[in-house]
CHARMM internal coordinates of N, CA and C (Angstrom, degrees):
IC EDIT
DIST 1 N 1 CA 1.4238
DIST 1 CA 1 C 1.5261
ANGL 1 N 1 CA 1 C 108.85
DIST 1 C 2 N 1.5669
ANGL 1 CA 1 C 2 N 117.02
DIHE 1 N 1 CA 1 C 2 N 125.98
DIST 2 N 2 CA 1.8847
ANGL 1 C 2 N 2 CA 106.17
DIHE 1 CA 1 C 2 N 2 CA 154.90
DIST 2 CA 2 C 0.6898
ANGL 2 N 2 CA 2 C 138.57
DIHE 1 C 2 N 2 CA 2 C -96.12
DIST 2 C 3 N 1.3889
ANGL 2 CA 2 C 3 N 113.16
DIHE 2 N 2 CA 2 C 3 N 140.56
DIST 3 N 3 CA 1.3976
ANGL 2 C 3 N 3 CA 134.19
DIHE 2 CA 2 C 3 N 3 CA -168.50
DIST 3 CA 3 C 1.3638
ANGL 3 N 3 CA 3 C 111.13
DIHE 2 C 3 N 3 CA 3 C -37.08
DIST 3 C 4 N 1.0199
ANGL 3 CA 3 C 4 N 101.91
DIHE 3 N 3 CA 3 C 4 N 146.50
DIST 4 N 4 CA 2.2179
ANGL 3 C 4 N 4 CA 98.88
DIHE 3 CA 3 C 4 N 4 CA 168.28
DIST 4 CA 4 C 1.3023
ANGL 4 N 4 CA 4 C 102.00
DIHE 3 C 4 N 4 CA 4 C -97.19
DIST 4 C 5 N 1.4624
ANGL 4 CA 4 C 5 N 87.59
DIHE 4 N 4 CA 4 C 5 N 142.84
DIST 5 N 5 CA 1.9043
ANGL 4 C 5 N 5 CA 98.28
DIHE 4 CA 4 C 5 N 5 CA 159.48
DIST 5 CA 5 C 1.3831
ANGL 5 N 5 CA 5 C 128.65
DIHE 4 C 5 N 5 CA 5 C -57.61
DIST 5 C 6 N 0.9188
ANGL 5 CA 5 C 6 N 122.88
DIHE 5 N 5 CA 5 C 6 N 146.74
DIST 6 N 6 CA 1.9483
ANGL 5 C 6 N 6 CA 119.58
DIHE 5 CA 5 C 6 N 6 CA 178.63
DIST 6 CA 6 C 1.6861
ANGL 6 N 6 CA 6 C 94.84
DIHE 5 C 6 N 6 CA 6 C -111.15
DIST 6 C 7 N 1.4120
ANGL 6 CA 6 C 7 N 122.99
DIHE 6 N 6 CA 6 C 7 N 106.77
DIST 7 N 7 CA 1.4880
ANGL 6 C 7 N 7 CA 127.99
DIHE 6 CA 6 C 7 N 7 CA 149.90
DIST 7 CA 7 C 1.3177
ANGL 7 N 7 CA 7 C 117.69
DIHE 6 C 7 N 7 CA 7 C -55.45
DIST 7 C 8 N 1.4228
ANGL 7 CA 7 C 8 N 102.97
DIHE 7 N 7 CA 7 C 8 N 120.95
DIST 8 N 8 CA 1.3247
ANGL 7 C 8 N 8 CA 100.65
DIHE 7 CA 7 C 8 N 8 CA -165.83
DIST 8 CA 8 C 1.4458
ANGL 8 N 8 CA 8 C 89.94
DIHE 7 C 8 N 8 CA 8 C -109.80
DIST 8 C 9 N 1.6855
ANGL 8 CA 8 C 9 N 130.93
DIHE 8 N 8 CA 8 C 9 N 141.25
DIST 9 N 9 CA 1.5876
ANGL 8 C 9 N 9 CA 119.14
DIHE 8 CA 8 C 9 N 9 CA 167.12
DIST 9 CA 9 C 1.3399
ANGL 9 N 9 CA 9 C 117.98
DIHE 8 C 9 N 9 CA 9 C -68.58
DIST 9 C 10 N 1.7521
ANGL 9 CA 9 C 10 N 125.80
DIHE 9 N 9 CA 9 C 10 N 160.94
DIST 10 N 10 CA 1.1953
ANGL 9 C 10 N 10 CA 101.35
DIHE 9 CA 9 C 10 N 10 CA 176.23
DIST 10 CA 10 C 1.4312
ANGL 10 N 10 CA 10 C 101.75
DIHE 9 C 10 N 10 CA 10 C -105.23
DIST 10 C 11 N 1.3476
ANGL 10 CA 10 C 11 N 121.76
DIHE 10 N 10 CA 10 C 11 N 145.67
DIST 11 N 11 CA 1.3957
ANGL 10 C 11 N 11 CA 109.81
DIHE 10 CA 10 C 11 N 11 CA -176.22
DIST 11 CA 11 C 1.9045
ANGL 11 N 11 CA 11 C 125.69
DIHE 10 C 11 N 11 CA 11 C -70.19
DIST 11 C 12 N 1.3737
ANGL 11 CA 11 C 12 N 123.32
DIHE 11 N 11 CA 11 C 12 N 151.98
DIST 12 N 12 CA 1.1253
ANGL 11 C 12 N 12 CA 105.98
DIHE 11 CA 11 C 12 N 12 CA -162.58
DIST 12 CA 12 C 1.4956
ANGL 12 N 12 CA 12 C 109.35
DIHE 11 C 12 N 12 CA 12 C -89.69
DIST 12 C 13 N 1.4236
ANGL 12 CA 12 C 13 N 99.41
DIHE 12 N 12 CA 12 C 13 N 157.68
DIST 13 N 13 CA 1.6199
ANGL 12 C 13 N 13 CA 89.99
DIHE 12 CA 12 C 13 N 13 CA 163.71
DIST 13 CA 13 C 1.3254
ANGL 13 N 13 CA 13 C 130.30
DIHE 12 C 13 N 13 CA 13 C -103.02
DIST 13 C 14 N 1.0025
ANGL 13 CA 13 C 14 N 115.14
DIHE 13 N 13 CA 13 C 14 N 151.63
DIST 14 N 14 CA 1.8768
ANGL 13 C 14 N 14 CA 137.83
DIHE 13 CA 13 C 14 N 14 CA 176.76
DIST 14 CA 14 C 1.3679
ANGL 14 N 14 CA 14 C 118.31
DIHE 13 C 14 N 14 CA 14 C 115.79
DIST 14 C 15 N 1.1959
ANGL 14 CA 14 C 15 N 126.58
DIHE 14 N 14 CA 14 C 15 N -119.69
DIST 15 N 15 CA 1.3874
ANGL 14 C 15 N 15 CA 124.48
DIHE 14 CA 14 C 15 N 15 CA -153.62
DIST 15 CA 15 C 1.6766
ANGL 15 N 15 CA 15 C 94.06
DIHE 14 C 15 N 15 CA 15 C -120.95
DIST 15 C 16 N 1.2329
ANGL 15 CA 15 C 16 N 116.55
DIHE 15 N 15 CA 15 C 16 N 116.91
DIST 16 N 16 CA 1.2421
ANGL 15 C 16 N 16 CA 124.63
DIHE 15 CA 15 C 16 N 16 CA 168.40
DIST 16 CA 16 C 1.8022
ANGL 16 N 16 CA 16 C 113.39
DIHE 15 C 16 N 16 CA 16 C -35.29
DIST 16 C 17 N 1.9701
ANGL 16 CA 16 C 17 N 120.35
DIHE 16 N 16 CA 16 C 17 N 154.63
DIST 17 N 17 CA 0.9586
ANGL 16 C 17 N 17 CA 97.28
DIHE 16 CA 16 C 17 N 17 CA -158.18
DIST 17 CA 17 C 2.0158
ANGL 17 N 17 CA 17 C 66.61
DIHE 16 C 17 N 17 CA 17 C -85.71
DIST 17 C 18 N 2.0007
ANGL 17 CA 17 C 18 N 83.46
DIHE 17 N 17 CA 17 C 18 N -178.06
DIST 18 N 18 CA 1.2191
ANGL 17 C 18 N 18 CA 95.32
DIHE 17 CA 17 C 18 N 18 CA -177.80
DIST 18 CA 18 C 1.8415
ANGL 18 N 18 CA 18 C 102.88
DIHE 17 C 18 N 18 CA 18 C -118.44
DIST 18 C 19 N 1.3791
ANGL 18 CA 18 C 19 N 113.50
DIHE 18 N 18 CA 18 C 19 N 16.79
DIST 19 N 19 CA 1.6597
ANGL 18 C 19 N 19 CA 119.92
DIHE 18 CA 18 C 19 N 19 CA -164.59
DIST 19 CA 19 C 1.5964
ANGL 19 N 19 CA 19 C 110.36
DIHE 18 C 19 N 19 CA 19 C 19.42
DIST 19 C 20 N 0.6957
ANGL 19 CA 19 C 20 N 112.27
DIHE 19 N 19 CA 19 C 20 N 70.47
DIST 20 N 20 CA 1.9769
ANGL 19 C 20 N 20 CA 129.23
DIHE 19 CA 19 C 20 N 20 CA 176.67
DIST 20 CA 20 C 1.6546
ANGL 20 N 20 CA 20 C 90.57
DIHE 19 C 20 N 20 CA 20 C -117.93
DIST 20 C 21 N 1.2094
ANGL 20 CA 20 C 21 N 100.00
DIHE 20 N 20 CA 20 C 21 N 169.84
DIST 21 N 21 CA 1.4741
ANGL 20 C 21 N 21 CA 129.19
DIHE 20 CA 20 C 21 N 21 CA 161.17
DIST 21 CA 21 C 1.7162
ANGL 21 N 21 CA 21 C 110.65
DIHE 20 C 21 N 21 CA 21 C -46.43
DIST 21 C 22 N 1.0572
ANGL 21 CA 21 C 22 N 103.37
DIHE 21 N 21 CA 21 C 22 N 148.85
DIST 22 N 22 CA 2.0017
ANGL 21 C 22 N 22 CA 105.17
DIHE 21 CA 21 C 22 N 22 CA 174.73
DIST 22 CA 22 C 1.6381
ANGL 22 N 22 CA 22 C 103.34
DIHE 21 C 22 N 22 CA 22 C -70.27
DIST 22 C 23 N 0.9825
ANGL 22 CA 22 C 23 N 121.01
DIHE 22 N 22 CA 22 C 23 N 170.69
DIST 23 N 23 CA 1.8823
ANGL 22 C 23 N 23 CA 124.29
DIHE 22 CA 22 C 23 N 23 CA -164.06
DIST 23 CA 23 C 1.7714
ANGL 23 N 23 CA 23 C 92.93
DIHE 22 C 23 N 23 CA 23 C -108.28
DIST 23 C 24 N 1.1918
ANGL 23 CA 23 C 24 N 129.44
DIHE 23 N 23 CA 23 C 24 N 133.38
DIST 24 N 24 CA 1.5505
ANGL 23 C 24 N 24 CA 114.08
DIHE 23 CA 23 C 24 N 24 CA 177.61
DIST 24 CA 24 C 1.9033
ANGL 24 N 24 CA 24 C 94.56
DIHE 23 C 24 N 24 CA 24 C -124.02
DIST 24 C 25 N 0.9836
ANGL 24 CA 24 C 25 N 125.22
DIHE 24 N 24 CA 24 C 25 N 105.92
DIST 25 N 25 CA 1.3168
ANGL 24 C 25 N 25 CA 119.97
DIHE 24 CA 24 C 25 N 25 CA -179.79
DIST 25 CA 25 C 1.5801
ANGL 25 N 25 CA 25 C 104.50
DIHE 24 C 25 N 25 CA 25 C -90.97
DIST 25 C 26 N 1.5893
ANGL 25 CA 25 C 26 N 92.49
DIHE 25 N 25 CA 25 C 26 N 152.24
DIST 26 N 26 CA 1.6143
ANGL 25 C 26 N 26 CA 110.14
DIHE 25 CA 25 C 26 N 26 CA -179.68
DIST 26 CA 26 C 1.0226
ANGL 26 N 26 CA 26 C 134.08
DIHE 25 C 26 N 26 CA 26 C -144.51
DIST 26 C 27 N 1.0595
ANGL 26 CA 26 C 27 N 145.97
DIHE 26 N 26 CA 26 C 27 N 131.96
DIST 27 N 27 CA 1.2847
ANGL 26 C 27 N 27 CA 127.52
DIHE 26 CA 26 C 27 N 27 CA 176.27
DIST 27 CA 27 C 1.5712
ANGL 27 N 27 CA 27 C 142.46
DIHE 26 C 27 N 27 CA 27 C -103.71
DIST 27 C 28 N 1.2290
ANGL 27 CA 27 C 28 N 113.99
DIHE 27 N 27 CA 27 C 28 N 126.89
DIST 28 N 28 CA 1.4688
ANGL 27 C 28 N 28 CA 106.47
DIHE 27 CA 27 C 28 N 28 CA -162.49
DIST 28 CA 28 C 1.5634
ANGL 28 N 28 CA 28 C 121.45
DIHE 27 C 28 N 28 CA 28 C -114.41
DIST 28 C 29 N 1.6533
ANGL 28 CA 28 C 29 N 136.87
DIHE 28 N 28 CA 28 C 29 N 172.41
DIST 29 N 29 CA 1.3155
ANGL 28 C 29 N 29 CA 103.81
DIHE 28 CA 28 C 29 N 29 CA -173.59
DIST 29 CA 29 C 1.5133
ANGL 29 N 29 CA 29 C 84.78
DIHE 28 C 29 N 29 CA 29 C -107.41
DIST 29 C 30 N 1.5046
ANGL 29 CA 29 C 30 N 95.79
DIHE 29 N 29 CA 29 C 30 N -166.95
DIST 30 N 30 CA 1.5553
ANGL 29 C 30 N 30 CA 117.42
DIHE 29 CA 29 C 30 N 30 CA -142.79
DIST 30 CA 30 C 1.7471
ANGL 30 N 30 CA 30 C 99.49
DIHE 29 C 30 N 30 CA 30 C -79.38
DIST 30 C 31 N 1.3265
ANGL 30 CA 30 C 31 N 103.81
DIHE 30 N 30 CA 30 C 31 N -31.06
DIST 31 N 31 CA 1.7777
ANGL 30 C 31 N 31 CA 108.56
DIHE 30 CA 30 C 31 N 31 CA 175.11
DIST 31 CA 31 C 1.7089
ANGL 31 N 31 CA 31 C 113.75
DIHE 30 C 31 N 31 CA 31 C -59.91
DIST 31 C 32 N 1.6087
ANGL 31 CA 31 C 32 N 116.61
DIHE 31 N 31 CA 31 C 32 N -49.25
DIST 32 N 32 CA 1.1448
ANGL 31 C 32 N 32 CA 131.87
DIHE 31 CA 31 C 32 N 32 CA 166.37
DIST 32 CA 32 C 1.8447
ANGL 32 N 32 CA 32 C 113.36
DIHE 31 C 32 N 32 CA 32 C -38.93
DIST 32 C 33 N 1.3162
ANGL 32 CA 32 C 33 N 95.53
DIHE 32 N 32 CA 32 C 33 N -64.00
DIST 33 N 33 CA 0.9223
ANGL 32 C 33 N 33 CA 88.73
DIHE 32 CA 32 C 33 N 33 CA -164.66
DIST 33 CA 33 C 2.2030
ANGL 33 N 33 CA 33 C 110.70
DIHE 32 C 33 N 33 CA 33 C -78.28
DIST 33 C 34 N 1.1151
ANGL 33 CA 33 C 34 N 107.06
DIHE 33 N 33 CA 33 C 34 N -15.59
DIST 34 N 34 CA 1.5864
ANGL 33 C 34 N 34 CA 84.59
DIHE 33 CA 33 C 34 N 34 CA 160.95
DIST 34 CA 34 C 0.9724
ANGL 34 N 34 CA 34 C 120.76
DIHE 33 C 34 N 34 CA 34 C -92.29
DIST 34 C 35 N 1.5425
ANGL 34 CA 34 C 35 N 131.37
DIHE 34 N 34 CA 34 C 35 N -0.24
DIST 35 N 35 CA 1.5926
ANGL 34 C 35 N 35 CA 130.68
DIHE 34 CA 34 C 35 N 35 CA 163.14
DIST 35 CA 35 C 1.5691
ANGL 35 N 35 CA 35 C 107.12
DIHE 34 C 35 N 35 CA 35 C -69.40
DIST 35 C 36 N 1.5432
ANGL 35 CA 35 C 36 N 137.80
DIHE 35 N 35 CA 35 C 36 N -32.97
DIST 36 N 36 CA 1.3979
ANGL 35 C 36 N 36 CA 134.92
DIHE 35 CA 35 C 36 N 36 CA 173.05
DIST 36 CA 36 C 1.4343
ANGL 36 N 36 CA 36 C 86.58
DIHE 35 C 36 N 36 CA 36 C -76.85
DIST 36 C 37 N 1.3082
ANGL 36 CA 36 C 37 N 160.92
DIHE 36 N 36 CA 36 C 37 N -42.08
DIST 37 N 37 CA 1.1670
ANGL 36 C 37 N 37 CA 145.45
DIHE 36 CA 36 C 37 N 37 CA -153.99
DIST 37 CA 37 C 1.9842
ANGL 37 N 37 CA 37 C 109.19
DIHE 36 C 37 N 37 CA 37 C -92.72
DIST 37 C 38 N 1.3826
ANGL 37 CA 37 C 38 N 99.90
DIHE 37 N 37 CA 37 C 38 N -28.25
DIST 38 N 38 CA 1.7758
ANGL 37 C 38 N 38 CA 93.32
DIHE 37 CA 37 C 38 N 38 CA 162.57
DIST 38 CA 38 C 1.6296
ANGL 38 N 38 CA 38 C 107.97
DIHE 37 C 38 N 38 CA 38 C -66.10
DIST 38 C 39 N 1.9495
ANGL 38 CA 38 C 39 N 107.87
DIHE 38 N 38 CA 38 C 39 N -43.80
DIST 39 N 39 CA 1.8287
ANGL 38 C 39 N 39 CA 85.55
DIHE 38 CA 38 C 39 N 39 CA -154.37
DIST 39 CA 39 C 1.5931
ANGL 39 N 39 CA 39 C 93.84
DIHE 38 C 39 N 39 CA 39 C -95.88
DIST 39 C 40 N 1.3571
ANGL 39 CA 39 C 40 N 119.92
DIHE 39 N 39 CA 39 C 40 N 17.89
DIST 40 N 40 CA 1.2772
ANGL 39 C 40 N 40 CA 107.08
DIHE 39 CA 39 C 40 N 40 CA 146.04
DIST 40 CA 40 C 1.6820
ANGL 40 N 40 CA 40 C 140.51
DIHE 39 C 40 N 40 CA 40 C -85.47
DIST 40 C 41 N 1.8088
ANGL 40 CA 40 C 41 N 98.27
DIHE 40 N 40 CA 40 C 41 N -15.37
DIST 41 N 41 CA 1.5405
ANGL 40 C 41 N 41 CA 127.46
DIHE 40 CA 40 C 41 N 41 CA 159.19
DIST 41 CA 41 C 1.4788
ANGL 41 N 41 CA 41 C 95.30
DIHE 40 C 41 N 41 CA 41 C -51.96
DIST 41 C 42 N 1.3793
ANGL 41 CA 41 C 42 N 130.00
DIHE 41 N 41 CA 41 C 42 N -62.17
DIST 42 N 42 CA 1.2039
ANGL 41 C 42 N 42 CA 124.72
DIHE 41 CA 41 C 42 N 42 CA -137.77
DIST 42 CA 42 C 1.8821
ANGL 42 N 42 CA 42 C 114.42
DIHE 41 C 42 N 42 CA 42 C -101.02
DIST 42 C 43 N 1.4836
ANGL 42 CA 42 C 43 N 89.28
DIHE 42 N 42 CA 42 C 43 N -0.14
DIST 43 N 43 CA 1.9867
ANGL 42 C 43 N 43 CA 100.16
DIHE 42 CA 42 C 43 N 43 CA 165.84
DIST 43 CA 43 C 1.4587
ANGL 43 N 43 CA 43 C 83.96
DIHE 42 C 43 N 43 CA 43 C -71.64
DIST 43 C 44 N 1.7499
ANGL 43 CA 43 C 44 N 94.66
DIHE 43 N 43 CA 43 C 44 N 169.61
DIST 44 N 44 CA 1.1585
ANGL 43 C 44 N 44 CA 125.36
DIHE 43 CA 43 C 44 N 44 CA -177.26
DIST 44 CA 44 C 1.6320
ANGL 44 N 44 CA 44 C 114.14
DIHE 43 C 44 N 44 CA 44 C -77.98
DIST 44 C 45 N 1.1179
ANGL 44 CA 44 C 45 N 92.64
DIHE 44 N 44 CA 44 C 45 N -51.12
DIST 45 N 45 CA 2.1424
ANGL 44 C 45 N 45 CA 106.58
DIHE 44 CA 44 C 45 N 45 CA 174.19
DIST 45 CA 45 C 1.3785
ANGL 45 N 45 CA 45 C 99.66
DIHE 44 C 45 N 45 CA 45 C -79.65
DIST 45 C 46 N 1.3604
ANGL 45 CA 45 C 46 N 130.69
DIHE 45 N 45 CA 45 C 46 N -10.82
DIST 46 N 46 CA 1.6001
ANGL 45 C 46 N 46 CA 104.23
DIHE 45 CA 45 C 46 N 46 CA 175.22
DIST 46 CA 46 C 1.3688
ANGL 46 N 46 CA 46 C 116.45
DIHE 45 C 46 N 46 CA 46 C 74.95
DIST 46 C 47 N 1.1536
ANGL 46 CA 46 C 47 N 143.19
DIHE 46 N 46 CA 46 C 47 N 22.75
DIST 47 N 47 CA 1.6125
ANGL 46 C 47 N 47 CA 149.62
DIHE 46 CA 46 C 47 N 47 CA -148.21
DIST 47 CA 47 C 1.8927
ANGL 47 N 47 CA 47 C 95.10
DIHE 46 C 47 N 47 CA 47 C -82.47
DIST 47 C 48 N 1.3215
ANGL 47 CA 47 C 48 N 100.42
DIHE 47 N 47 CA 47 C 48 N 135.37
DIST 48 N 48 CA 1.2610
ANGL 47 C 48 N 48 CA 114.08
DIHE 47 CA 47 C 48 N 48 CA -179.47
DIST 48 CA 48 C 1.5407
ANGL 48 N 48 CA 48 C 116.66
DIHE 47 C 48 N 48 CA 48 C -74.08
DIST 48 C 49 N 1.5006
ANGL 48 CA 48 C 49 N 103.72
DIHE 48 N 48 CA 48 C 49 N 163.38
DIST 49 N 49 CA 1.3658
ANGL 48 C 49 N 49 CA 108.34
DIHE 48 CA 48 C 49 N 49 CA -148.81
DIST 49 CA 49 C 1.8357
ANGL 49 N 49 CA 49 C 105.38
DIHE 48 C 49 N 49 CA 49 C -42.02
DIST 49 C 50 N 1.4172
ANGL 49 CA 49 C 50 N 118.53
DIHE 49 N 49 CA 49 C 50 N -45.12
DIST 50 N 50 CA 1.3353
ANGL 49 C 50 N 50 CA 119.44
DIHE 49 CA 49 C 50 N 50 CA -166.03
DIST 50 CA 50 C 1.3897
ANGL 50 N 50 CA 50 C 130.11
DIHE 49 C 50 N 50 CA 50 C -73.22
DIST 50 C 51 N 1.6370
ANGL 50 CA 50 C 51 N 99.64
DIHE 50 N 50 CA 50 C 51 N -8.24
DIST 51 N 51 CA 1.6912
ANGL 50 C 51 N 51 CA 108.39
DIHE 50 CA 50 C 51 N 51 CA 167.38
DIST 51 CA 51 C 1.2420
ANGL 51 N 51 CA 51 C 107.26
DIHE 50 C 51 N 51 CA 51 C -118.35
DIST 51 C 52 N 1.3756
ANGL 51 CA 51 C 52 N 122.82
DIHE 51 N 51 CA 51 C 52 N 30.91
DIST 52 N 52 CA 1.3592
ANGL 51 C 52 N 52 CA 148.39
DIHE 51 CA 51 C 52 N 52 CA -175.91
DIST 52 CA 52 C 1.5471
ANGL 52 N 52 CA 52 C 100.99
DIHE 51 C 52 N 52 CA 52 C -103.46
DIST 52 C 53 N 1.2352
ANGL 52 CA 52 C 53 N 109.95
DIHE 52 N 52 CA 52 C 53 N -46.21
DIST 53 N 53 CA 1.8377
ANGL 52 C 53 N 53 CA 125.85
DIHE 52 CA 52 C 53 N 53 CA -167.27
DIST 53 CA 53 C 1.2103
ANGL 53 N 53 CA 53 C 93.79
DIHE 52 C 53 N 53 CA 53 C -101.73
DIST 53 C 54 N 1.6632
ANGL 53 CA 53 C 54 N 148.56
DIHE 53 N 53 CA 53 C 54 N -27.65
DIST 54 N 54 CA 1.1594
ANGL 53 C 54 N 54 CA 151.97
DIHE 53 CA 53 C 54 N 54 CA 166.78
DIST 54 CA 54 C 1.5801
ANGL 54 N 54 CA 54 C 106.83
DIHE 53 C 54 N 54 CA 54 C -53.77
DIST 54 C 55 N 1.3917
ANGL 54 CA 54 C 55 N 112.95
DIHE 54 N 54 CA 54 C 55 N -49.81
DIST 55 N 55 CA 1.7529
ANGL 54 C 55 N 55 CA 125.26
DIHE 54 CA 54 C 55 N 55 CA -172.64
DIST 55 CA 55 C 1.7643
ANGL 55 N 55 CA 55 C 87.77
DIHE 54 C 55 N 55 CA 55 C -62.20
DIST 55 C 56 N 1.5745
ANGL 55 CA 55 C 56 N 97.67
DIHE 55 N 55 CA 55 C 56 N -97.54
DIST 56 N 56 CA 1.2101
ANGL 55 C 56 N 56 CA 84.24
DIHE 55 CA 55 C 56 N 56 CA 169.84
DIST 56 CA 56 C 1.5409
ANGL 56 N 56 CA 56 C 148.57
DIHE 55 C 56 N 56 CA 56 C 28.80
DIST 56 C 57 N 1.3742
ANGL 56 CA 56 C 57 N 99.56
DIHE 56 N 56 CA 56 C 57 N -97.12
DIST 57 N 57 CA 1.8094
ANGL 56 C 57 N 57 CA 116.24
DIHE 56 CA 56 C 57 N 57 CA 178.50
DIST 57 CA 57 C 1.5987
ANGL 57 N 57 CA 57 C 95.58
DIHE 56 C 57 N 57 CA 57 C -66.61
DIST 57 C 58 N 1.3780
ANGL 57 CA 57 C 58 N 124.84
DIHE 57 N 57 CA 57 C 58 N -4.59
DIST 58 N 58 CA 1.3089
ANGL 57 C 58 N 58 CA 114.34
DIHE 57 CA 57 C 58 N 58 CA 174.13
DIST 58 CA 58 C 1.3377
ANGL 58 N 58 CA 58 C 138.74
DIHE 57 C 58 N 58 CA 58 C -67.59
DIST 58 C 59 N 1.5910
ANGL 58 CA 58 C 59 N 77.21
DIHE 58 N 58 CA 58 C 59 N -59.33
DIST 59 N 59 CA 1.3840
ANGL 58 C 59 N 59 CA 116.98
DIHE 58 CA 58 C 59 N 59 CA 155.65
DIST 59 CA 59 C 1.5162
ANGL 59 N 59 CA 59 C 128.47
DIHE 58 C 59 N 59 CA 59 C -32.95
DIST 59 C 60 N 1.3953
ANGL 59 CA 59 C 60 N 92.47
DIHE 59 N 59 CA 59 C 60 N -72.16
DIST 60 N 60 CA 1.6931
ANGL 59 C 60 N 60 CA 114.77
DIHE 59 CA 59 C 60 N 60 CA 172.64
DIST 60 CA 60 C 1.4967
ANGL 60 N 60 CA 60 C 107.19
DIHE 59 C 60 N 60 CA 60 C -58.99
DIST 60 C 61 N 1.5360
ANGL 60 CA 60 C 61 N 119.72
DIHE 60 N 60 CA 60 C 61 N -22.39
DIST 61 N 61 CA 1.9833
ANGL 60 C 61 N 61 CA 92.80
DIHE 60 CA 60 C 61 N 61 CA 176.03
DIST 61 CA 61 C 1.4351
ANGL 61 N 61 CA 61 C 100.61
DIHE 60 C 61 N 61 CA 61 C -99.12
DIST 61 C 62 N 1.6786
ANGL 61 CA 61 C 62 N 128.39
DIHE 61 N 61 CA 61 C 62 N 12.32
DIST 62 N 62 CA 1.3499
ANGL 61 C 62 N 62 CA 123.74
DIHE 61 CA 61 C 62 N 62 CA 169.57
DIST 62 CA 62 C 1.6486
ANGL 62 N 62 CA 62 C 125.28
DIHE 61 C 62 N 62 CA 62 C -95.62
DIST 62 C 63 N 1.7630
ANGL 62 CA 62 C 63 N 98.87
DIHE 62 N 62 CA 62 C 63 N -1.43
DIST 63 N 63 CA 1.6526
ANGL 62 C 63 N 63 CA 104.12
DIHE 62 CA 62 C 63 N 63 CA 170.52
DIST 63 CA 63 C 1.4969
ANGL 63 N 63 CA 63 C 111.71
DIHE 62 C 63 N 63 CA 63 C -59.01
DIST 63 C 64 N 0.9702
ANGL 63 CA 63 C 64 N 123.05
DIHE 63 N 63 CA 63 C 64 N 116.39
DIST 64 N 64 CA 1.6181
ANGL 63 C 64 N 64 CA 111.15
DIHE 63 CA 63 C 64 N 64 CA 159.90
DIST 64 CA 64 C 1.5954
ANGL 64 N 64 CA 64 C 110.69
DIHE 63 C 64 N 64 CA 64 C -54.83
DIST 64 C 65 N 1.2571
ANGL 64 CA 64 C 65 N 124.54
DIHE 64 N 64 CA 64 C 65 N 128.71
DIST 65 N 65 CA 1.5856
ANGL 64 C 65 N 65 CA 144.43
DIHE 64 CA 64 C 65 N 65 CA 156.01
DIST 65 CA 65 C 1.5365
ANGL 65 N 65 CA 65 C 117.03
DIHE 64 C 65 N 65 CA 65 C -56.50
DIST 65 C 66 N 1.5846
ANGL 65 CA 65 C 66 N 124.04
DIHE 65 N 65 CA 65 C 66 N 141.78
DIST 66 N 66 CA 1.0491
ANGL 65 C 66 N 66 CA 122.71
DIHE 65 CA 65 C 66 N 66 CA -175.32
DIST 66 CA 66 C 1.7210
ANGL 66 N 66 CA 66 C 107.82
DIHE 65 C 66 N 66 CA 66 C -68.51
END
COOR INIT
IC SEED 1 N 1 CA 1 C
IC BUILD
C-alpha cells in the first residue's frame, strides 16, 4: 500500500488577522482635532481621541434632517 501524503499548510505571513472592525483613516486639521479632544475632556469616561470621533459620527447620523 502507499503511503499518503500529509498537506501540510504553509503558514502565512505578516500580522495575524485581528477580526476588529476595518481601519478608516482620516485626516483632520489641527483646530478639529483639539475641539474632539476638549469635548472628549469633558465626557465623563474621558474616551480617547478614536472613540471620541466614533461618538461623534454617531451622534451626527442620529440628527434628524429637515
Amino acid at each position: 500500500m502507499a503511503k499518503s501524503n500529509r498537506v501540510i499548510p504553509k503558514k502565512r505571513r505578516g500580522r495575524p488577522a485581528t477580526g476588529k472592525d476595518p481601519i478608516t483613516a482620516l485626516r483632520l486639521p489641527p483646530k478639529l482635532t483639539k475641539e474632539i479632544e476638549a469635548w472628549a475632556s469633558q465626557q465623563d469616561d474621558e474616551p480617547n481621541r478614536s472613540e471620541a470621533i466614533r461618538r461623534l459620527v454617531e451622534l451626527g447620523l442620529r440628527v434628524k434632517r429637515p
